[in-house]
C-alpha positions as CSV (number, residue, x, y, z in Angstrom):
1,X,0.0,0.0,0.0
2,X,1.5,2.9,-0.3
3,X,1.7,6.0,1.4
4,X,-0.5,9.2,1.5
5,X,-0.9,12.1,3.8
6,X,-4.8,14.1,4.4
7,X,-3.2,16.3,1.4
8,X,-3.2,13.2,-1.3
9,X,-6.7,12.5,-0.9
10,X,-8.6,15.4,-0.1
11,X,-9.8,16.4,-3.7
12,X,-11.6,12.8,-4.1
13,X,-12.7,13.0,-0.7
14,X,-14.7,16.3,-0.6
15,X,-17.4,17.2,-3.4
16,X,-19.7,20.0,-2.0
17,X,-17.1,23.3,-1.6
18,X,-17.9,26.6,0.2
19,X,-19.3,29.6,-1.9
20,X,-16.9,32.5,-1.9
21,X,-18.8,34.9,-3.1
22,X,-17.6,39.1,-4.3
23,X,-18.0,41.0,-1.1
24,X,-20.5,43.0,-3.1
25,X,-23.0,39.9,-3.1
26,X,-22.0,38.2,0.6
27,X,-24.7,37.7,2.7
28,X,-24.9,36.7,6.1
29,X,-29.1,35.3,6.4
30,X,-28.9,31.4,7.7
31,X,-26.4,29.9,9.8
32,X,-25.1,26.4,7.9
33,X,-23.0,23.7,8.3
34,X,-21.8,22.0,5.1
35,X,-21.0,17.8,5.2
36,X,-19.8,15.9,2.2
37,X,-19.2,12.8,1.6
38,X,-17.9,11.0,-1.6
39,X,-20.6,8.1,-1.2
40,X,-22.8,7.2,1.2
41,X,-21.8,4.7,4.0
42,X,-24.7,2.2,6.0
43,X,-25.8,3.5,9.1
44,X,-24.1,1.1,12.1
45,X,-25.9,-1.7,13.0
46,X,-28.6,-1.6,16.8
47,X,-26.6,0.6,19.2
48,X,-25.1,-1.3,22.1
49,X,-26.9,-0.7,24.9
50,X,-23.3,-0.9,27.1
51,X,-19.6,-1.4,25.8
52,X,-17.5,-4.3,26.0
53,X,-14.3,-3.7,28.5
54,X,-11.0,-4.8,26.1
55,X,-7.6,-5.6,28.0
56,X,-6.1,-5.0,24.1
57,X,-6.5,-5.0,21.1
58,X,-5.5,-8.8,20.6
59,X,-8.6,-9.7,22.2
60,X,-10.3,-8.0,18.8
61,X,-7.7,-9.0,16.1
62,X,-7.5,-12.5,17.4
63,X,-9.8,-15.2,15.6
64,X,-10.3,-17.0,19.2
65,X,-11.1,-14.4,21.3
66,X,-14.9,-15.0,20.5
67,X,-15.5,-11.0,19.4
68,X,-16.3,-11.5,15.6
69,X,-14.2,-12.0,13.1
70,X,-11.1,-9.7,13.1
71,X,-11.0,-6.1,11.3
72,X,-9.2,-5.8,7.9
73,X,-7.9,-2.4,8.5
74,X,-7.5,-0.2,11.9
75,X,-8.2,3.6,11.6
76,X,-6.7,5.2,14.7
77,X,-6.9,9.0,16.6
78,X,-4.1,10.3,17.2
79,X,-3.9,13.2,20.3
80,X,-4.7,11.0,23.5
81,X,-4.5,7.4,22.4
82,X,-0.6,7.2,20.7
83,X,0.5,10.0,22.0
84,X,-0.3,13.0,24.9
85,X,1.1,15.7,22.4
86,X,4.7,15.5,23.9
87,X,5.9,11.9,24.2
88,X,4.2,9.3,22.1
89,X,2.7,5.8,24.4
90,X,5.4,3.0,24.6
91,X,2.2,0.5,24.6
92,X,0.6,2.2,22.1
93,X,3.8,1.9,19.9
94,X,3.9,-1.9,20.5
95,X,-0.1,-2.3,19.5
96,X,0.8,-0.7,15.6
97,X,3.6,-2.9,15.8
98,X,1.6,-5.8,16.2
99,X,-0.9,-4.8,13.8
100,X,1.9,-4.4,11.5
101,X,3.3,-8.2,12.4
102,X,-0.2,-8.9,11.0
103,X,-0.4,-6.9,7.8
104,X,-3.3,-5.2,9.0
105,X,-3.8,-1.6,7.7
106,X,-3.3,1.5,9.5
107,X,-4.2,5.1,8.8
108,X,-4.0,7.7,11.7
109,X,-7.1,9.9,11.5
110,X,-6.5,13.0,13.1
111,X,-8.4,16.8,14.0
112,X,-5.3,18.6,13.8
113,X,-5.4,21.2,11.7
114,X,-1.9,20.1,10.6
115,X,-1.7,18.3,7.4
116,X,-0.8,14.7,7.0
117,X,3.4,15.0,6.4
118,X,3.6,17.5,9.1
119,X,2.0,15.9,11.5
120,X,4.3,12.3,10.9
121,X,7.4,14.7,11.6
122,X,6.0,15.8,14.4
123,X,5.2,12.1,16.1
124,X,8.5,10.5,14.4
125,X,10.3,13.0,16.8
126,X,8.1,11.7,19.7
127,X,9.3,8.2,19.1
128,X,6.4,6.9,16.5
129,X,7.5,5.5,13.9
130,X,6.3,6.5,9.8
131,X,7.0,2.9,9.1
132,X,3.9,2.3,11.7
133,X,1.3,3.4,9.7
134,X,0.0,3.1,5.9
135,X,-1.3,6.8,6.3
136,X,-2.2,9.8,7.7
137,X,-5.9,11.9,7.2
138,X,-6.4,15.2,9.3
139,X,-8.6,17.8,8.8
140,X,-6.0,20.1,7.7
141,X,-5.1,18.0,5.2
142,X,-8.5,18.0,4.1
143,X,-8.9,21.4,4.1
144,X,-5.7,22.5,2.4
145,X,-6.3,20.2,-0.6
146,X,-10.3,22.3,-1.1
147,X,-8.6,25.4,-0.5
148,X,-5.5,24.5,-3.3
149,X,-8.5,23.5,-5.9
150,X,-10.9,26.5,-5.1
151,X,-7.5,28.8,-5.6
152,X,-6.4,27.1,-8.7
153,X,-9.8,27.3,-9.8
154,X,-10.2,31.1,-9.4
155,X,-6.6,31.7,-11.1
156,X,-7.8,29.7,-14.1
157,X,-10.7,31.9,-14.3
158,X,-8.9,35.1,-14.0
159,X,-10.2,35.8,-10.3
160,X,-8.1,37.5,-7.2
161,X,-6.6,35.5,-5.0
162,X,-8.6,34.5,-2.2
163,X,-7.8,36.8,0.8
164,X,-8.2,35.0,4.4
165,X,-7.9,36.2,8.1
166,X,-6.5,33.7,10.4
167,X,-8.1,32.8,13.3
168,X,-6.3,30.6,16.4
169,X,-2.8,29.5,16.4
170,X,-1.4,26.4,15.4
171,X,1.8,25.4,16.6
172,X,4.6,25.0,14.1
173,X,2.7,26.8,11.7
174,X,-0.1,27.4,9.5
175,X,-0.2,26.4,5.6
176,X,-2.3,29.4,3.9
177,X,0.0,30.8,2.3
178,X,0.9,27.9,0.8
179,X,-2.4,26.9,-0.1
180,X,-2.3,30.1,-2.4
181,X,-4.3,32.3,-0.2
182,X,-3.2,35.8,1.1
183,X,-3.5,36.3,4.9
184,X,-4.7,40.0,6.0
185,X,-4.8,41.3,9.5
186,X,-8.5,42.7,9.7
187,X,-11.9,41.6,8.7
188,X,-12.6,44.4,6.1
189,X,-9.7,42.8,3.9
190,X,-11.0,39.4,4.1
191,X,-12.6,36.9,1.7
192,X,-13.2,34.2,4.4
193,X,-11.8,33.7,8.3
194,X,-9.8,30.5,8.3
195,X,-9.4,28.7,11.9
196,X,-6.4,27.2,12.9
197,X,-4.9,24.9,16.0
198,X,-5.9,26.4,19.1
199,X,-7.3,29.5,20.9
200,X,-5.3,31.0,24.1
201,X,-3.4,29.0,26.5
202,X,-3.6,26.0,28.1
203,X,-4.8,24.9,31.3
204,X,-3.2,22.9,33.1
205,X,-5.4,22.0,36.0
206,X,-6.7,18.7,37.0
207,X,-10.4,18.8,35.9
208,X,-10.4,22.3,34.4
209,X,-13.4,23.5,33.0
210,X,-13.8,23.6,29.1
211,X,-12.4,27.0,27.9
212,X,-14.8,29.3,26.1
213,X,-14.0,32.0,23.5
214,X,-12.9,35.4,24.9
215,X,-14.5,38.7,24.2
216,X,-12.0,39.7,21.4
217,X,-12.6,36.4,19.7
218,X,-16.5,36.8,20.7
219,X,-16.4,40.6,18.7
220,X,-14.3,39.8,15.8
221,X,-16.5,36.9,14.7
222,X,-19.6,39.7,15.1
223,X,-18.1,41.8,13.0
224,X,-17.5,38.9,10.2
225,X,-20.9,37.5,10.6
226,X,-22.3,40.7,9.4
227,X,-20.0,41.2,6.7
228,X,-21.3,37.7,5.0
229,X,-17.7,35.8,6.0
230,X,-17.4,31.9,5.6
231,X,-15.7,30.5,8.7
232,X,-13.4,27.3,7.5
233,X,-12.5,25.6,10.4
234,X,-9.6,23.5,9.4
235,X,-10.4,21.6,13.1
236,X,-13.4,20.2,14.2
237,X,-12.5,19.8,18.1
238,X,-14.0,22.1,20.7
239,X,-10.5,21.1,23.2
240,X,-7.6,19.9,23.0
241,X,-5.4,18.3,25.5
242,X,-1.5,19.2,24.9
243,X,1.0,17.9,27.3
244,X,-1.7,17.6,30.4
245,X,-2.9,21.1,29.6
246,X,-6.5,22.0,28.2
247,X,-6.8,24.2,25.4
248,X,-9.4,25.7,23.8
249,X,-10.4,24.0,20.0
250,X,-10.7,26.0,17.4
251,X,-13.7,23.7,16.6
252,X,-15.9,25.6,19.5
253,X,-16.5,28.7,17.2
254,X,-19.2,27.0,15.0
255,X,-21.8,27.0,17.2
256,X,-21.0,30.4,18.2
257,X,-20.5,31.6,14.8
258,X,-23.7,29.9,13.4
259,X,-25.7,31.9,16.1
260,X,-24.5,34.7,15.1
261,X,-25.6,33.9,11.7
262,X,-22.7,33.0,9.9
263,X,-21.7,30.3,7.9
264,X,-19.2,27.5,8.7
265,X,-17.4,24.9,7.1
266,X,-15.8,22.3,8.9
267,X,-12.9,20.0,7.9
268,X,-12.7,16.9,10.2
269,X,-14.0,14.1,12.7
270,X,-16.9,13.8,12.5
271,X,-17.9,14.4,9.5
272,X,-18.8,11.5,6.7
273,X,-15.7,13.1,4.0
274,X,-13.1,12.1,6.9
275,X,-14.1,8.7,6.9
276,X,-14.6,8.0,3.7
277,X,-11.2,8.9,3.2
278,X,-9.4,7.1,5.7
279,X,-11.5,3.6,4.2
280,X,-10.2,5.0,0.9
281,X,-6.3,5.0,2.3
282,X,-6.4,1.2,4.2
283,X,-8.5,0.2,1.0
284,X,-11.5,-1.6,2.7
285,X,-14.7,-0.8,1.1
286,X,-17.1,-2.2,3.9
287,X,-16.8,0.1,7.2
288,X,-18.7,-2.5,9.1
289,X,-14.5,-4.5,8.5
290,X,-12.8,-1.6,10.3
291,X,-12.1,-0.3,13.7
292,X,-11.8,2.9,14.8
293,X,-9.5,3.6,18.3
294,X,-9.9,7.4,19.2
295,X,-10.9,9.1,22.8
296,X,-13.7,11.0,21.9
297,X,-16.9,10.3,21.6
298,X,-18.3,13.5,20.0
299,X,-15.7,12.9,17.3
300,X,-14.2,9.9,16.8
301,X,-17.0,7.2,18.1
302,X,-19.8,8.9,16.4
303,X,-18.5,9.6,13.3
304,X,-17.1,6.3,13.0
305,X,-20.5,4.8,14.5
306,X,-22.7,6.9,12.0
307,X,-21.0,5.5,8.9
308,X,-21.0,1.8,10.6
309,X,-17.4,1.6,11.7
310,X,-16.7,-0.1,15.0
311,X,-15.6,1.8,17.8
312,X,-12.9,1.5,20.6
313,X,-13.0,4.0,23.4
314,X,-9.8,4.6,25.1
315,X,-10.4,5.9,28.3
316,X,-7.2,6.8,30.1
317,X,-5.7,9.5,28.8
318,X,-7.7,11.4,26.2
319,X,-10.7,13.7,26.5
320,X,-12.9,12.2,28.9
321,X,-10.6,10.5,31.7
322,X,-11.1,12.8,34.0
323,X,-14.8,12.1,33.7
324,X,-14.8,8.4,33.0
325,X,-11.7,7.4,35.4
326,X,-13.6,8.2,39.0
327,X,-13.8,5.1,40.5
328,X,-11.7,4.2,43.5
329,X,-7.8,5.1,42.8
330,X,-9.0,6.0,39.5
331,X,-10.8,3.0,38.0
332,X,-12.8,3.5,35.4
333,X,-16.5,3.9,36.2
334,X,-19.3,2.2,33.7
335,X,-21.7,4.0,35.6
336,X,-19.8,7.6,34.2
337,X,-19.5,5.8,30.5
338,X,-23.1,5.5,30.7
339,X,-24.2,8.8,32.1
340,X,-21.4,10.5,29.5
341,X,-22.7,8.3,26.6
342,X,-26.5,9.6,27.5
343,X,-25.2,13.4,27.1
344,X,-23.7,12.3,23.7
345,X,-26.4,10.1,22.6
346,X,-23.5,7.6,21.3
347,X,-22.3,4.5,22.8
348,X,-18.8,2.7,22.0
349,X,-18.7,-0.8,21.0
350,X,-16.1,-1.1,23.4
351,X,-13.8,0.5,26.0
352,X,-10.0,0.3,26.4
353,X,-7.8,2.0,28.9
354,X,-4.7,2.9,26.9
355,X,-4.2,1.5,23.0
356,X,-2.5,-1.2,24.1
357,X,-2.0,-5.0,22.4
């Protein structure tokens, strides 16, 4: 199989593309959300009224464990299950290694607004391996490859380069200009507001509450909702957890920028176009043959749920273990799973501690 990043995929994986209209003709009336997929996936099969607790993933991939017949292909998160930003998860390494003793596919699915080369570098220097994985889909990756088309697209027709104002930070850099669009500093210049990484700082707090967007955040997207501005969210998650500290998600702005009336496109778990594809890159046509491993349930267990993917929930050390792990000296809790599940309205197939084999 060979190798491709969010980047090499992108144009075959997204067919419905943003309007970006003169600023003489924007206009801001109805609040949308646009989702694309490049065909349309089965719905999962009766949701499991409580997950099944896995020591590893052996007990899935292994024909005697009594679980079904193995997955052909593994799609797995990236940002709390291999890794905690920093340092990637010595088990977690040895489950893609056995995965890898098995020829089983592997494609790292990923929010980060990063696209898919950029964000190997960045775990090959955290000890994970390239030679781990047959590939690597984000949502930056996704987004960078619309953006290059709708550029190149303009340019053939004679148009103005697309000009965007970015929005969040994401660290090691953003890719806009090398998308082909020009950044400006204020609304009034802009074409579109493009949203990057992360918001503020970090907090590093046990139990911290979600971050929220601050007033300057809260008054510049005002401002672009009246003018008729597309938000392109390039990151569909609402936090992210770096290195034990909470940030705020550049994905938290669609809610508040639809309310405001404006509209929003986002690139990313959980949307259909992700999934379809990472099935693409480990080359397994029938979801209902794959497994997806994230720590999200918002993102990674019902987008993988809604196109009938089965889930695995690691609960140690990603989004919800501070809610999930609560039990005495920090067992995890099925009474939590269920009460956190009910909020989300998805369930996992399964739960796991930490990716391990």
């Amino acid at each position: 199989m060979s190798r491709r990043d969010g980047a090499g995929v992108a144009e075959t994986a997204t067919v419905i593309q943003p309007a970006f209209r003169p600023r003489s003709v924007r206009s801001a009336a109805g609040a949308s959300v646009a989702a694309a997929s490049r065909f349309a996936m089965p719905k999962a099969p009766a949701e499991p009224v409580e997950a099944m607790a896995l020591s590893g993933l052996a007990a899935l991939f292994d024909p005697a464990s009594g679980t079904g017949h193995p997955p052909l292909a593994a799609l797995v998160d990236v940002w709390g299950v291999l890794t905690d930003g920093a340092r990637a998860f010595a088990p977690a390494i040895a489950a893609l290694k056995a995965l890898r003793a098995r020829g089983v596919p592997v494609a790292l699915v990923s929010n980060t607004s990063r696209r898919g080369g950029e964000l190997a570098r960045l775990l090959e220097g955290q000890g994970l391996s390239s030679e781990l994985y047959d590939a690597v889909i984000t949502g930056g990756g996704l987004a960078f490859g619309h953006l290059s088309a709708e550029v190149a697209r303009r340019r053939a027709g004679g148009g103005d380069a697309l000009r965007c104002l970015i929005v969040g930070t994401q660290p090691g850099g953003d890719w806009a200009r090398e998308a082909g669009l020009r950044c400006v500093a204020s609304v009034d210049e802009a074409d579109l507001l493009l949203g990057f990484g992360v918001l503020g700082e970090g907090d590093p707090r046990p139990g911290a509450p979600a971050p929220a967007p601050d007033i300057a955040v809260r008054r510049l997207l005002r401002t672009a909702a009246r003018s008729g501005l597309p938000l392109i969210l390039t990151n569909a998650d609402t936090s992210v957890r770096i290195a034990g500290a909470l940030h705020l998600g550049i994905g938290a702005l669609a809610p508040l920028y639809q309310s405001l009336g404006g509209t929003v496109r986002i690139y990313g778990k959980p949307g259909a176009d992700m999934f379809a594809a990472a099935l693409d890159a480990v080359g397994v046509a029938d979801p209902g043959h794959v497994v997806m491993i994230g720590d999200t349930l918002a993102t990674d267990i019902a987008g993988a749920r809604d196109v009938g993917i089965v889930t695995v929930l690691v609960t140690g050390a990603g989004s919800h273990a501070d809610e999930l792990h609560v039990g005495v000296g920090g067992t995890f809790c099925a009474e939590a799973l269920a009460r956190l599940a009910r909020r989300a309205r998805v369930m996992p197939h399964h739960v796991m501690e930490a990716m391990q084999w």
